[in-house]
C-alpha positions in Angstrom: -14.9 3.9 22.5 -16.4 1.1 20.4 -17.9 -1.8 22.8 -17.2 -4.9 22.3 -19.9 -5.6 20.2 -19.3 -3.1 17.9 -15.8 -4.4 17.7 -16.3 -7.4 16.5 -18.7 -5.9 13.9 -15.4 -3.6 12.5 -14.0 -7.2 12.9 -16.1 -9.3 10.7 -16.2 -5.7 8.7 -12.4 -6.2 7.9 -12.6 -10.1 7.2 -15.5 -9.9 4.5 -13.1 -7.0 2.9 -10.3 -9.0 3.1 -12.3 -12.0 1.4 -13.7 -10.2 -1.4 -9.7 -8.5 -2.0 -8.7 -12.4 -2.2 -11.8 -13.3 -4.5 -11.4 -10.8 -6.8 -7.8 -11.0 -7.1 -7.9 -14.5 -7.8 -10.6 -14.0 -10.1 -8.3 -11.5 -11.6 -4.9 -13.7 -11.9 -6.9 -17.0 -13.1 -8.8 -15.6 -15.8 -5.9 -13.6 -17.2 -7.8 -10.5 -16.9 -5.5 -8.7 -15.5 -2.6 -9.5 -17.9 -4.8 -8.9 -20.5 -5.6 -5.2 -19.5 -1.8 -4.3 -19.1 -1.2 -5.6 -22.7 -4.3 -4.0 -24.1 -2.7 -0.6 -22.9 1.1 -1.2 -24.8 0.4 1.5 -27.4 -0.5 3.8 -23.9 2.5 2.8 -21.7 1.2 6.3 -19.1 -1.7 4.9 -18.6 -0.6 1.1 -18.1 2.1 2.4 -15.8 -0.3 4.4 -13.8 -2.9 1.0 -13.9 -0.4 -0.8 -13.0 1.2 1.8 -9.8 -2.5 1.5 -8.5 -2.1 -2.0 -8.3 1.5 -2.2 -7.0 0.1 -0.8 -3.4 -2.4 -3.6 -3.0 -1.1 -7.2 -1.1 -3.1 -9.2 -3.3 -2.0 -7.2 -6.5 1.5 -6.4 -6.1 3.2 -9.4 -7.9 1.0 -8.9 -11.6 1.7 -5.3 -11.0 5.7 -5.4 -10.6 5.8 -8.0 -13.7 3.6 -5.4 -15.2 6.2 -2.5 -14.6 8.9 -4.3 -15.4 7.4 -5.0 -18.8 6.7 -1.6 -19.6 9.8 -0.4 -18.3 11.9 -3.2 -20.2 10.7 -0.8 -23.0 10.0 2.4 -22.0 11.9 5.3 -20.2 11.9 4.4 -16.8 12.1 7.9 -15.5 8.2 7.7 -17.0 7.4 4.7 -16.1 8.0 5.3 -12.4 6.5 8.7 -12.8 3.4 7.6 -13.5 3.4 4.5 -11.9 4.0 6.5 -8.7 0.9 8.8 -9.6 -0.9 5.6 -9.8 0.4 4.2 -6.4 -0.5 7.1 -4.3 -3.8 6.7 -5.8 -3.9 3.3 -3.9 -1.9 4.4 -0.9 -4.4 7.4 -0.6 -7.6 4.7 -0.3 -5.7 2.5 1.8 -4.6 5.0 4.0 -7.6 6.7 4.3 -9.3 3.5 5.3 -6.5 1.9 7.9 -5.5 5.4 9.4 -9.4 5.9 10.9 -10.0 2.1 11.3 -6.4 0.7 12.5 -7.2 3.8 15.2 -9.5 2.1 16.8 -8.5 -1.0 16.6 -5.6 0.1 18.5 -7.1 2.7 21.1 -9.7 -0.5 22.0 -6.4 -3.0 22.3 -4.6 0.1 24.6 -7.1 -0.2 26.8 -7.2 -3.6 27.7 -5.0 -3.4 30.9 -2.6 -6.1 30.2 -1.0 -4.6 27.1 -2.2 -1.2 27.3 0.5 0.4 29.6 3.5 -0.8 27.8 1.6 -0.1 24.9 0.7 3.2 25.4 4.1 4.1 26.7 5.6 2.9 23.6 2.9 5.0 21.2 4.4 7.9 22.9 7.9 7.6 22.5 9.0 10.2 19.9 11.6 7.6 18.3 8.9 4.9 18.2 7.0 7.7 16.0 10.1 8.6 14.1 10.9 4.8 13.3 7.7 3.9 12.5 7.5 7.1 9.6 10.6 5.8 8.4 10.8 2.0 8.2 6.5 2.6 6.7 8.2 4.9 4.2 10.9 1.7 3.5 8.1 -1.0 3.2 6.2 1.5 1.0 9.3 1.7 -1.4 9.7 -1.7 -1.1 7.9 -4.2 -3.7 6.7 -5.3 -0.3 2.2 -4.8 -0.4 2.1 -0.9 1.0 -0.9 -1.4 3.7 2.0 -2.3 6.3 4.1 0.3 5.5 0.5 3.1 5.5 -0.3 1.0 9.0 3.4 2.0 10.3 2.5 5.9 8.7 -0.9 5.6 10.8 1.3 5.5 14.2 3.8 8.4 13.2 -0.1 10.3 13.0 1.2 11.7 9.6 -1.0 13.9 7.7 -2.7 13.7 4.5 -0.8 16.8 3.1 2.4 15.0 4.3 1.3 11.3 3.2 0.9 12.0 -0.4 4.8 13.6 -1.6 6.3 10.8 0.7 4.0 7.5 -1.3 4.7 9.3 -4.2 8.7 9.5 -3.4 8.9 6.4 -2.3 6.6 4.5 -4.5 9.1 6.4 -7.7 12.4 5.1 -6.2 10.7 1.6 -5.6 9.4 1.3 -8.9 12.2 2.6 -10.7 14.7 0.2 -8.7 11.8 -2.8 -10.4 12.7 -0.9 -13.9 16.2 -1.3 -13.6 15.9 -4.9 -12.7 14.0 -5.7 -15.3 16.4 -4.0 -17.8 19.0 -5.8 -16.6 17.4 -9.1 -16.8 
């Protein structure tokens, strides 16, 4: 169990990632950069649709990366598109989950054991249909165009594997991202 200086390490850990997501996403939108790379990769629609699925998981990153697979998809198969855009996704999904499953853990065994909140809490955590809604309303959010890390977070409670994690990001992400190609199409 993590004292509570060590928590508020992970703490300040988390906001200085957070910050440098924001900087760099800004940095990313306002130059253009971003944009730029997607139409670099027009002649390589596989490889801007999987650029672009990596960025659709991110919050700061989702919006440039649905216009993005709209675009392609606008133009392009969207059976494809999605494919690889999904490939691309559970790419991200697989770093964000691997660094909110161990981290959101602790966050949450420290908050359990606070005894205000941590008997209702803990009760709750153990309710199979807590764990059953959670995998499937984080499986909804991850389809969603909705940013994935609340969706992974929700995952993180159902204590879903790796092995099980990746076919259900992909799945999702490929119905999600072929439901942007069809709106795009239609626009």
């Amino acid at each position: 169990m993590a004292s509570s200086k060590q928590a508020k390490i992970f703490f300040l850990h988390d906001v200085v990632l957070v910050a440098i997501s924001v900087c760099v996403t800004i940095a990313l939108v306002e130059t253009g950069l971003l944009v730029k790379t997607f139409m670099l990769l027009d002649g390589v629609e596989f490889l801007g649709s999987f650029i672009a699925g990596v960025f659709f998981t991110s919050l700061f990153t989702t919006v440039p990366a649905i216009i993005a697979l709209g675009e392609i998809a606008r133009t392009h198969a969207i059976i494809q598109v999605a494919f690889f855009g999904a490939l691309g996704a559970v790419v991200g999904d697989l770093i964000i989950f691997r660094f909110i499953r161990d981290r959101f853990a602790e966050h949450l065994i420290e908050l359990v054991n606070h005894q205000t909140v941590g008997k209702r809490l803990r009760a709750l955590l153990r309710m199979k249909f807590f764990r059953i809604l959670s995998f499937f309303v984080g499986g909804l959010i991850i389809a969603s165009p909705l940013p994935d890390e609340l969706g992974i977070s929700l995952l993180s409670l159902s204590k879903i594997k790796t092995s099980w994690f990746i076919p259900l990001s992909f799945a999702f992400n490929f119905a999600g991202i072929v439901l942007i190609g069809l709106a795009a199409q239609a626009l």
